[in-house]
N, C-alpha and C positions, 0 to 999 in steps of 0.2 A: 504494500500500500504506500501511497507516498504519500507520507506525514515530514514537515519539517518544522522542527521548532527556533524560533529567535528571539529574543530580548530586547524589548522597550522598555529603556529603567527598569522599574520595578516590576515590570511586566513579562509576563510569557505570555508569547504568540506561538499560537498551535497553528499552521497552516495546511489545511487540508486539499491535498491535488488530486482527489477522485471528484467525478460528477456522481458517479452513486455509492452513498455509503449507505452498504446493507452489511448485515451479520455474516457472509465470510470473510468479509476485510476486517470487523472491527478488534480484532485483537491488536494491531500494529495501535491502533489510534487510541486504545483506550491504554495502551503501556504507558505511550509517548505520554499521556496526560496523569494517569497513576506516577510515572517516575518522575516528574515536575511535582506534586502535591507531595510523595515521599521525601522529595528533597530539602523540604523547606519553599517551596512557590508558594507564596499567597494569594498571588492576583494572577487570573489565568483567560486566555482571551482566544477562546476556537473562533477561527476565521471560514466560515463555510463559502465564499463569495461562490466558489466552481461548484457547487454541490446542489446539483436540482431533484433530487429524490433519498431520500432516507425511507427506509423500514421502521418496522414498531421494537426491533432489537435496538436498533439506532439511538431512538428514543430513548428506551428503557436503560443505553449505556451513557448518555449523554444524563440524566436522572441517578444516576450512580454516581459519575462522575462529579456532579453536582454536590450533592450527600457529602460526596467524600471530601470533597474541597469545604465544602461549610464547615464540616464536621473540625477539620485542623483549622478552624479559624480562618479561612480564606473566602475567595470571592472566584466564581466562575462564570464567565459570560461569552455571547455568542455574537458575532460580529458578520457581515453580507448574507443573510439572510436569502434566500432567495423565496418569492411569494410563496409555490408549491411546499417548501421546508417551512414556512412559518404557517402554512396554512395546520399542516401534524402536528406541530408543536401547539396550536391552539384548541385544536380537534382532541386531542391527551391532555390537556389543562399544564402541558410542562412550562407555557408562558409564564405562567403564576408564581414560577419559582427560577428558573434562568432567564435573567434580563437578556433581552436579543434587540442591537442596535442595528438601525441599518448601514452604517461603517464603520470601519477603522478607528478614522478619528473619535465619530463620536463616543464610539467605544472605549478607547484610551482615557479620553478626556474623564467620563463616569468616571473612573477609579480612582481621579482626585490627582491622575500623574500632572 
């Protein structure tokens, strides 16, 4: 799967280069993002811009994900959004609990960098 992560200040960016993330890929991406939270990351920022279909595993890893970051005291958010992925996200009530900007910046900005 091509996941790559980089650093804005205090920030991890998760960059995700599939346009479908369904449950054979998501072990790569849910490492990438458990070994950011294990390490001390507190503020974490999945960039979905390429990504026009997710599954309900997706979901339910990206809801994990979430959990697990809140849980160590941190912050996880979703950043390019695409309509179809924010349509699941609101269809599963995950909106409710991962903030999803429509970019980058605005995204950065929230976390106060």
């Amino acid at each position: 799967m091509n996941v790559k992560t980089e650093q804005s200040g205090p920030i991890a960016i998760v960059r995700v280069g599939e346009t479908r993330l369904m449950y054979p890929i998501l072990s790569d991406f849910s490492s990438a993002v458990t070994g950011l939270i294990a390490s001390g990351q507190r503020k974490i920022l999945i960039d979905l811009a390429p990504v026009t279909y997710v599954d309900s595993a997706t979901i339910g890893c990206l809801m994990d994900l979430y959990r697990q970051a809140h849980g160590a005291g941190g912050q996880l958010k979703l950043s390019g959004v695409q309509k179809r992925v924010e349509t699941m996200l609101n269809l599963t009530g995950a909106q409710n609990f991962i903030e999803i900007h429509a970019d980058e910046p605005s995204a950065v900005k929230s976390f106060g960098a």
